[in-house]
C-alpha atoms as one frame of an Amber mdcrd trajectory, in Angstrom:
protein
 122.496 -55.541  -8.987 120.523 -54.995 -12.110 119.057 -58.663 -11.661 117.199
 -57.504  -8.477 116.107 -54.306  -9.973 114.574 -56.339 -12.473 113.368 -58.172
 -10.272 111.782 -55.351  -8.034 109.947 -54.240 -11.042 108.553 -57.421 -11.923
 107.174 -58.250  -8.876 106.172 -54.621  -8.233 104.522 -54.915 -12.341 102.696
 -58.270 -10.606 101.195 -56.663  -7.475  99.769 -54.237  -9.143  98.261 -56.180
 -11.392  96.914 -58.267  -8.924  95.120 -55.838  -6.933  93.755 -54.199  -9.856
  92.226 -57.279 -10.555  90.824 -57.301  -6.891  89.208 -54.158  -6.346  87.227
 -54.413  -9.690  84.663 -56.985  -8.578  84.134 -55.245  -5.953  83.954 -51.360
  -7.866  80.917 -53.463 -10.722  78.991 -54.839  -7.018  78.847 -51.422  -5.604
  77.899 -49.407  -9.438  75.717 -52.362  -9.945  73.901 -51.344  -6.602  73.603
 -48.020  -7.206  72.176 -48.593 -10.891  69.652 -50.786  -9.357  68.760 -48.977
  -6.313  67.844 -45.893  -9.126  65.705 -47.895 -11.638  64.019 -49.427  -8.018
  63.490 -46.011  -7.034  61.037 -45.333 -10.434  58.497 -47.208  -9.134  57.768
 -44.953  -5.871  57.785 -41.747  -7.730  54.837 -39.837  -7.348  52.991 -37.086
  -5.214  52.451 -38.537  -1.282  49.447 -36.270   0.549  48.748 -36.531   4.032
  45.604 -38.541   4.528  43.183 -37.336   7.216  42.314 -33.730   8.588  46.071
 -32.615   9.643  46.107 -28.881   9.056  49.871 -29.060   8.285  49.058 -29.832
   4.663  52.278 -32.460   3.831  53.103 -33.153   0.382  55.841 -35.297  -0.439
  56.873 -36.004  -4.046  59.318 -38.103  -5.580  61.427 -38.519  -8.694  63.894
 -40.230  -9.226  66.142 -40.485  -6.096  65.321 -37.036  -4.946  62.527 -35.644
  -2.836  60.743 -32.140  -2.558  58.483 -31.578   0.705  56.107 -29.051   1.481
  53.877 -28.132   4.358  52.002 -24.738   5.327  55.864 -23.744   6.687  58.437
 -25.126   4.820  59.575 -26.749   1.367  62.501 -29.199   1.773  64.493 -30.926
  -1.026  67.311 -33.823  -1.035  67.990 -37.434  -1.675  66.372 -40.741  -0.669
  67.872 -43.909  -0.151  65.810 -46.951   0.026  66.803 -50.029   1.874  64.584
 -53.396   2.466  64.156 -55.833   5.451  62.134 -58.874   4.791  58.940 -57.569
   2.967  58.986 -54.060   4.173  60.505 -51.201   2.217  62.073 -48.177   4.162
  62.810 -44.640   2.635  65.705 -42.325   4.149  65.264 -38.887   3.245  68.716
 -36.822   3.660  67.490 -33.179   3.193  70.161 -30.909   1.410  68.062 -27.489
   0.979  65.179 -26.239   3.549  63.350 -23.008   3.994  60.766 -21.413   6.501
  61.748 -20.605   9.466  62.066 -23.874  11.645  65.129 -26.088  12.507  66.342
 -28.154   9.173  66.217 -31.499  10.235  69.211 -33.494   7.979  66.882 -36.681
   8.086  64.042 -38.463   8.587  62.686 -41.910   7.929  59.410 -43.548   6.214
  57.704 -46.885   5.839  56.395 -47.250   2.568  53.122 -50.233   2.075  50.606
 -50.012   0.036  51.455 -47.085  -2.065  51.512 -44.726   0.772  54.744 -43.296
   3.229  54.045 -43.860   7.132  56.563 -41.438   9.323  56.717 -41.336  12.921
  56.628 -37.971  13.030  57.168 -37.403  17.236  58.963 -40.388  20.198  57.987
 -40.798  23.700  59.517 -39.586  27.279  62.200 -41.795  26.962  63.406 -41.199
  22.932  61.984 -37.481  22.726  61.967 -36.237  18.732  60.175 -34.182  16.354
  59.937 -34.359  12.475  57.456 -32.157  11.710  56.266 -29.606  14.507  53.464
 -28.268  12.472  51.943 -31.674  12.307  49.954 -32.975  15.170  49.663 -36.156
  14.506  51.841 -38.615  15.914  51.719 -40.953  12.560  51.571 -39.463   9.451
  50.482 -41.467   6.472  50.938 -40.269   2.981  48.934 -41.354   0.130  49.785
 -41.257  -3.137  48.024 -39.130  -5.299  48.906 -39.642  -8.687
């Protein structure tokens, strides 16, 4: 009887062990993505204005991996995440803090090229959405300023 406890314990010692060993790869691939998606994120930061006569007056700027937004009614804050397909960088902004009085919206995407941030900002009859209902422009394009 004490030979199979021992026994137990060893091989209980062993697979524990062994899947410490396994999850650790995988823990240093996902920190190691998040430490690079950060120092990636440096490059973008900046103040984004939106080009053209749009009387909404959008300002976007970025630090770091966080966003603050303003337009004639409402300042937004939150995170961005960026992602890549091909050559074309994509921005997700999740916001986390809104004010003014319009509907918070918990995301919305951008296209960044060329140092500026294009965002669909309203669909069609068949995939109805708005971003930004005190923009009229269908496309917004944000240039960055400094």
């Amino acid at each position: 009887m004490p030979e199979a406890i021992l026994i137990l314990i060893f091989l209980l010692l062993f697979e524990c062990i062994e899947k410490k060993e396994t999850i650790n790869p995988q823990t240093k691939k996902i920190s190691s993505y998040i430490n690079n998606q950060k120092d990636t994120l440096h490059i973008y930061d900046g103040v984004y204005k939106l080009a053209g006569g749009n009387k909404c007056n959008l300002r976007i700027r970025l630090k770091n991996n966080t966003f603050n937004l303003e337009t004639n009614k409402r300042k937004e804050s939150g995170v961005i995440e960026i992602s890549r397909e091909s050559e074309k960088v994509f921005f997700l902004f999740r916001v986390e803090e809104s004010s003014g009085n319009l509907e918070i919206k918990p995301e919305f995407r951008g296209e960044y090229e060329d140092s500026s941030i294009l965002i669909q900002n309203y669909g069609n009859a068949e995939n109805p959405f708005s971003q930004f209902e005190e923009c009229e422009d269908k496309y917004l394009v944000l240039k960055k300023a400094s």
